[in-house]
C-alpha positions as CSV (number, residue, x, y, z in Angstrom):
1,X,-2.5,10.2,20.5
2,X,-1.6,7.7,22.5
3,X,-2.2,3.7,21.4
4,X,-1.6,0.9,23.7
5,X,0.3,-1.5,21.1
6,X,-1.9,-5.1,21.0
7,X,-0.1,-6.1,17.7
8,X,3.1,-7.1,17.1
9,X,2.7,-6.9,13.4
10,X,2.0,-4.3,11.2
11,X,2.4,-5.1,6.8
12,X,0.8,-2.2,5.8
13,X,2.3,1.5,6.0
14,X,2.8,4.6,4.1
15,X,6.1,7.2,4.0
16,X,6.8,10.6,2.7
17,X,7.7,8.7,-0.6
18,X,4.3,7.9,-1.3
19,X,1.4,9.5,0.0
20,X,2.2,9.0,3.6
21,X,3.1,12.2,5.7
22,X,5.3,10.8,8.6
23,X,9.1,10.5,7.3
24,X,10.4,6.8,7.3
25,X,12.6,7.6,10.3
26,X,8.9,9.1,12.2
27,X,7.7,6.2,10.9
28,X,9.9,3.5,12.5
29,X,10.3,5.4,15.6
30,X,6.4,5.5,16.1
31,X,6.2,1.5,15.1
32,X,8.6,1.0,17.8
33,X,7.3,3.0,20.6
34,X,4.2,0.9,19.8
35,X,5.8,-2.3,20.5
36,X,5.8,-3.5,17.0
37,X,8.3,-6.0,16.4
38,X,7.8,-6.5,12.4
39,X,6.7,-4.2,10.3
40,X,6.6,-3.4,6.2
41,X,7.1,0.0,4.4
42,X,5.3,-0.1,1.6
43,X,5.1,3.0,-0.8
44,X,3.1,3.2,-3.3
45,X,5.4,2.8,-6.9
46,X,8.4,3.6,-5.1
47,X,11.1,1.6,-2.6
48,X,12.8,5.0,-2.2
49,X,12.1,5.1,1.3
50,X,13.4,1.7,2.1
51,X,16.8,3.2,2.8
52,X,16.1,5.4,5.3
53,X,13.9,2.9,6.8
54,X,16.2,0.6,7.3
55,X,18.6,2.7,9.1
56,X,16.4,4.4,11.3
57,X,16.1,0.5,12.6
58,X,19.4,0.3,13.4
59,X,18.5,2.4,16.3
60,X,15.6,-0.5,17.2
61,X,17.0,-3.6,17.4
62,X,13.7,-5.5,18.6
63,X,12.3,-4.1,15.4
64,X,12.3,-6.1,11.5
65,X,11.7,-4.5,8.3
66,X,10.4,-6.0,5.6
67,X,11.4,-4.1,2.2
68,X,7.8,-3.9,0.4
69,X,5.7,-1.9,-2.0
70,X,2.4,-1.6,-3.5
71,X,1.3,-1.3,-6.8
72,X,-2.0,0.1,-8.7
73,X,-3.7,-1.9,-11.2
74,X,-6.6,-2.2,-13.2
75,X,-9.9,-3.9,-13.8
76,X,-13.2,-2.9,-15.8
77,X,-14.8,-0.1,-13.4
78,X,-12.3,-0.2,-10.6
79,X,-8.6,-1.5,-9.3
80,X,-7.0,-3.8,-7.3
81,X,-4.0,-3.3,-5.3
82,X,-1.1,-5.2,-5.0
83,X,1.8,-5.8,-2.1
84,X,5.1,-7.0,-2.8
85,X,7.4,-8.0,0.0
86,X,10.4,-8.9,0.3
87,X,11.1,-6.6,-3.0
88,X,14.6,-6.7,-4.9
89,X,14.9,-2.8,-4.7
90,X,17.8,-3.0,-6.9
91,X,16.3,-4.7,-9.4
92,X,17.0,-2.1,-12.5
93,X,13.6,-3.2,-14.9
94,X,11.7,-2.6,-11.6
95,X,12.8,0.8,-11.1
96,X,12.5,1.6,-15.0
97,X,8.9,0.7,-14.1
98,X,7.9,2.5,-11.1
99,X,9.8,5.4,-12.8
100,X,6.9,5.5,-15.2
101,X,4.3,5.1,-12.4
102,X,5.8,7.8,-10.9
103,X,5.8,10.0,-13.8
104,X,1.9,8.9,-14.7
105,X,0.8,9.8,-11.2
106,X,2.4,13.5,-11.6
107,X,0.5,14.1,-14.4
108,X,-2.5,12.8,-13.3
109,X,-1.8,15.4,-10.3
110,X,-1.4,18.2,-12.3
111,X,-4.8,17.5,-14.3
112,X,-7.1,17.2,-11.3
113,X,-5.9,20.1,-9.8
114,X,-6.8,21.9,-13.4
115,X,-10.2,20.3,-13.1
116,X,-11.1,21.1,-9.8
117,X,-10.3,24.5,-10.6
118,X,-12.8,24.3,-13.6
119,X,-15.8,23.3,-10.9
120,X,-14.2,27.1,-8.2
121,X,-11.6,24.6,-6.4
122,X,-8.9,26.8,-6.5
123,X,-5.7,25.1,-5.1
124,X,-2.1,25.3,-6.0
125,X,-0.4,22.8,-8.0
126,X,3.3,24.3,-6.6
127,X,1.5,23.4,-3.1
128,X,0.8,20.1,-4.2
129,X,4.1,19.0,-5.1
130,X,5.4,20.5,-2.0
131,X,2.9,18.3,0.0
132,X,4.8,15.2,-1.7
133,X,8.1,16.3,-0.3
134,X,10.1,15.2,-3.5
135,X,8.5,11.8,-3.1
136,X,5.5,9.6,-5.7
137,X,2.1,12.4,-6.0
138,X,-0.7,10.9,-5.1
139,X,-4.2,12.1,-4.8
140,X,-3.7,11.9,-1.1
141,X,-1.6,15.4,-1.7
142,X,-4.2,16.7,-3.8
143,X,-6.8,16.3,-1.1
144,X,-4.7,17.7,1.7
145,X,-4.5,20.7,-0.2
146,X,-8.0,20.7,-0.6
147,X,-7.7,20.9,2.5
148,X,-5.5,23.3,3.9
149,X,-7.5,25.3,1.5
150,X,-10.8,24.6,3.6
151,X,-12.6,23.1,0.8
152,X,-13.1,19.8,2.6
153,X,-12.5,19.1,6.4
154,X,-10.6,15.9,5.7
155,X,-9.0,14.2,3.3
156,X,-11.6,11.3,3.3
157,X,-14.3,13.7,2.0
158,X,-12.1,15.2,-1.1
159,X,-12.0,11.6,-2.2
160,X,-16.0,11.3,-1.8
161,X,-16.8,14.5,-3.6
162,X,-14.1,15.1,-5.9
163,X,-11.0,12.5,-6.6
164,X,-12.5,9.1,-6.2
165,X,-13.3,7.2,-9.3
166,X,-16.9,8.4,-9.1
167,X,-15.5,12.2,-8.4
168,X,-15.9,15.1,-10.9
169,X,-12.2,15.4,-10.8
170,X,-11.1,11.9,-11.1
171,X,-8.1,11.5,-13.4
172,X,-7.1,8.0,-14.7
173,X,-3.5,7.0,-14.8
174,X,-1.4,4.2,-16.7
175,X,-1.5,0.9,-14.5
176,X,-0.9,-3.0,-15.0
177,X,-3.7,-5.4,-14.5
178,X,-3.5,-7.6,-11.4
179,X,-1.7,-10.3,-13.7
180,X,1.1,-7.6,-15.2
181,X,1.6,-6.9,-11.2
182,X,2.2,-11.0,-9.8
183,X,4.4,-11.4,-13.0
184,X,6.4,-8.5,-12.5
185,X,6.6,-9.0,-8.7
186,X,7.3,-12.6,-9.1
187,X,9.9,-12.0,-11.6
188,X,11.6,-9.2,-9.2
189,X,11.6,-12.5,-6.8
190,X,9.0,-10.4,-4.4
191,X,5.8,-12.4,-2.7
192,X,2.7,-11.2,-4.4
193,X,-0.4,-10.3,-1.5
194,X,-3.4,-8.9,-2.4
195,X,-3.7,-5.6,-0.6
196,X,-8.0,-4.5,1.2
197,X,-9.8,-7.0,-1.4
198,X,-13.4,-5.7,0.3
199,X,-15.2,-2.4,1.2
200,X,-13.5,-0.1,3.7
201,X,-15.6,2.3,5.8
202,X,-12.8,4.8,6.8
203,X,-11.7,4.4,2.9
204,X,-15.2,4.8,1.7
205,X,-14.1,4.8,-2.4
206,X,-12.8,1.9,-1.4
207,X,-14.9,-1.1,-2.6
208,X,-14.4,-4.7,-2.6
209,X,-13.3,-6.6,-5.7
210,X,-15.9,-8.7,-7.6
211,X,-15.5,-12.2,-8.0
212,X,-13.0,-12.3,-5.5
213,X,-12.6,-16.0,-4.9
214,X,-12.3,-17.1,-8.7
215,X,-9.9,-13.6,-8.8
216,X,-8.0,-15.1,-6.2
217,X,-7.7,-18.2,-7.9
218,X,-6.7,-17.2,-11.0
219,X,-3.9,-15.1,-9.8
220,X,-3.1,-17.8,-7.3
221,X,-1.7,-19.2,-10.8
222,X,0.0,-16.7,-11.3
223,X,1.8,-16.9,-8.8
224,X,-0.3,-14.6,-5.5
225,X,1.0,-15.9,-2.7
226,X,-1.1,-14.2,0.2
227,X,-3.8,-11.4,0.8
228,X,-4.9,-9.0,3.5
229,X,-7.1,-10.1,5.8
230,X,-6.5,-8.9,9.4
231,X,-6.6,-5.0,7.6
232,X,-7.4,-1.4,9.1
233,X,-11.0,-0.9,10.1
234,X,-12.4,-4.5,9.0
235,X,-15.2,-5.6,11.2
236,X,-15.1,-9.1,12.8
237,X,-17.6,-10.3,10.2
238,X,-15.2,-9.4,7.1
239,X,-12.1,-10.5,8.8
240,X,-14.0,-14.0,9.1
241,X,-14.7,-14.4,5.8
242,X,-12.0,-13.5,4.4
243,X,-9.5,-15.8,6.7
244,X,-12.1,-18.6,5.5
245,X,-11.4,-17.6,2.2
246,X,-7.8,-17.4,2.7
247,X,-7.8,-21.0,4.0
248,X,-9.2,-22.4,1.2
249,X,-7.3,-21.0,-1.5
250,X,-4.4,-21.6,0.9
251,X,-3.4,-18.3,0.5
252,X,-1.0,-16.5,3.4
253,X,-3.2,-14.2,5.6
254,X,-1.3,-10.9,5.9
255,X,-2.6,-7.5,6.6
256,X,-1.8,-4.1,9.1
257,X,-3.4,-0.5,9.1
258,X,-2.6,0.8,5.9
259,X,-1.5,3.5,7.7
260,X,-1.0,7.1,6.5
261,X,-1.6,9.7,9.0
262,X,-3.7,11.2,7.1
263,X,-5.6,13.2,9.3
264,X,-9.1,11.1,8.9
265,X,-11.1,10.6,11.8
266,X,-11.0,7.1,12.8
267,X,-7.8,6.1,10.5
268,X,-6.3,2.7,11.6
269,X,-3.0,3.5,13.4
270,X,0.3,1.1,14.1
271,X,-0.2,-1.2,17.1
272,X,-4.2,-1.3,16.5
273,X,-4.2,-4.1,14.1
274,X,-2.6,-6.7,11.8
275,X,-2.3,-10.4,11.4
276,X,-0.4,-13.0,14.0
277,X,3.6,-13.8,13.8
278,X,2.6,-17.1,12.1
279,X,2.1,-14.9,9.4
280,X,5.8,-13.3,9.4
281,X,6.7,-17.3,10.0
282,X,4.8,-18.2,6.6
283,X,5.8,-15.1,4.6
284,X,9.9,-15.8,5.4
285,X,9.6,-19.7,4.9
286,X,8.2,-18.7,1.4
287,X,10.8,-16.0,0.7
288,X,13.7,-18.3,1.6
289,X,12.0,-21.2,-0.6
290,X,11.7,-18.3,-3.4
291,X,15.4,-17.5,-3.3
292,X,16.1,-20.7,-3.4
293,X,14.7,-21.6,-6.4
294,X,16.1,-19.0,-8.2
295,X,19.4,-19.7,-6.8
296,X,19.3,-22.8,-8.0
297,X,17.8,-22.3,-11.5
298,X,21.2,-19.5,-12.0
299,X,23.0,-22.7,-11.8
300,X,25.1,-23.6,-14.9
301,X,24.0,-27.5,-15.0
């Protein structure tokens, strides 16, 4: 398909490592041939992809990757997600994390695929794990599957009949809360965004987060520094709102497609949408300001 690129700016995208089934070379290549100028890979629980990434921009020198990630956490009834960019990949208690992640997500994996075969969905878990390539399982694998197997049509509707939280083969998987997430990302020296904090129609088990302004504030305290805004198939109305929001709580306004090539009919793709370079401008003034501060409390006095 071919997109005319009307973005420059895209802080939201999948890889192979997650749940994402374009390589991070595929990826980049398609980012650039877009026109994109900055972009962020960010897998879920893993910054395995980051390498590859990166050298895959080599070959686009009009191209900047940010080094991101996102993480899962929890709330009564539902979760929120959380970005990290400008993450310390290297960062040994991070990985001894998202090691644990990883391993939660393959055995939640594993168990929906045993329940959907209790209720005649018959898939194969080997199939499964080749879907994820060697990278983090996600249900996104489970539903292709589903399928290839011609259960569903698209991936979309195995999430609305069978894997969202609502589904009869939902599975539930260790997580932080929102708080755990800003502290760890904080301490990693990452900048904390708030990843799709309302309903998505293309992600239909995708609601909106309760409360949001005083959830914003709190973890504002904590140390959030942005959240999406400008994100995959938001109407004009929500993207409104939620820059007014943003405003107020003087949070940074980020956001981009969320972009998996997944294979659902009207997904979001790279070039179609994502937040101004004022935003890139904010985000790096903030990093810079970050690493300084811990630079200078590693100081002996």
């Amino acid at each position: 398909m071919t997109v005319s690129a009307n973005f420059e700016v895209d802080l939201h995208l999948h890889t192979t490592f997650s749940d994402g089934t374009l390589t991070p070379t595929r990826l980049v290549d398609l980012c650039a041939s877009r026109g994109l100028k900055n972009i962020a890979i960010s897998d879920h629980d893993s910054t395995e992809g980051l390498s590859e990434a990166l050298k895959a921009a080599e070959a686009h020198p009009e191209l900047t990757i940010i080094p991101a990630i996102e993480l899962s956490t929890d709330i009564p009834g539902s979760e929120i997600h959380m970005l990290g960019y400008f993450i310390d990949r290297e960062d040994p208690e991070l990985q001894a994390t998202l090691s644990r992640f990883r391993d939660g997500r393959f055995n939640r994996g594993r168990l929906m695929v045993e329940k959907l075969s209790e209720v005649g969905v018959e898939i194969s878990w080997e199939r499964v794990q080749k879907l994820s390539d060697g990278g983090s399982i996600g249900r996104p694998h489970v539903a292709q599957a589903m399928v290839e197997a011609g259960y569903v049509k698209f991936p979309k509707e195995a999430f609305d009949r069978y894997l969202g939280r609502d589904g009869i083969a939902y599975v539930e998987r260790p997580k932080l809360t929102p708080e755990g997430a800003v502290a760890m990302l904080v301490q990693n020296g990452a900048l904390p965004v708030m990843a799709h904090p309302t309903y998505s129609e293309v992600k239909s088990s995708r609601g909106g987060v309760v409360d949001l302004r005083d959830t914003l504030s709190a973890l504002k305290g904590e140390g959030l520094v942005g959240m999406e805004v400008f994100y995959g198939d938001y109407t004009e109305d929500q993207v409104i709102y939620l820059k007014g929001l943003a405003d107020d709580l003087d949070l940074i306004p980020c956001g981009g497609s969320d972009y998996h090539a997944s294979g659902n009919p009207g997904e979001p793709e790279p070039g179609t949408v994502g937040p101004p370079i004022s935003t890139i401008e904010r985000l790096t003034a903030f990093e810079r300001l970050t690493a300084l501060k811990q630079e200078t409390a590693g100081r002996p006095d």
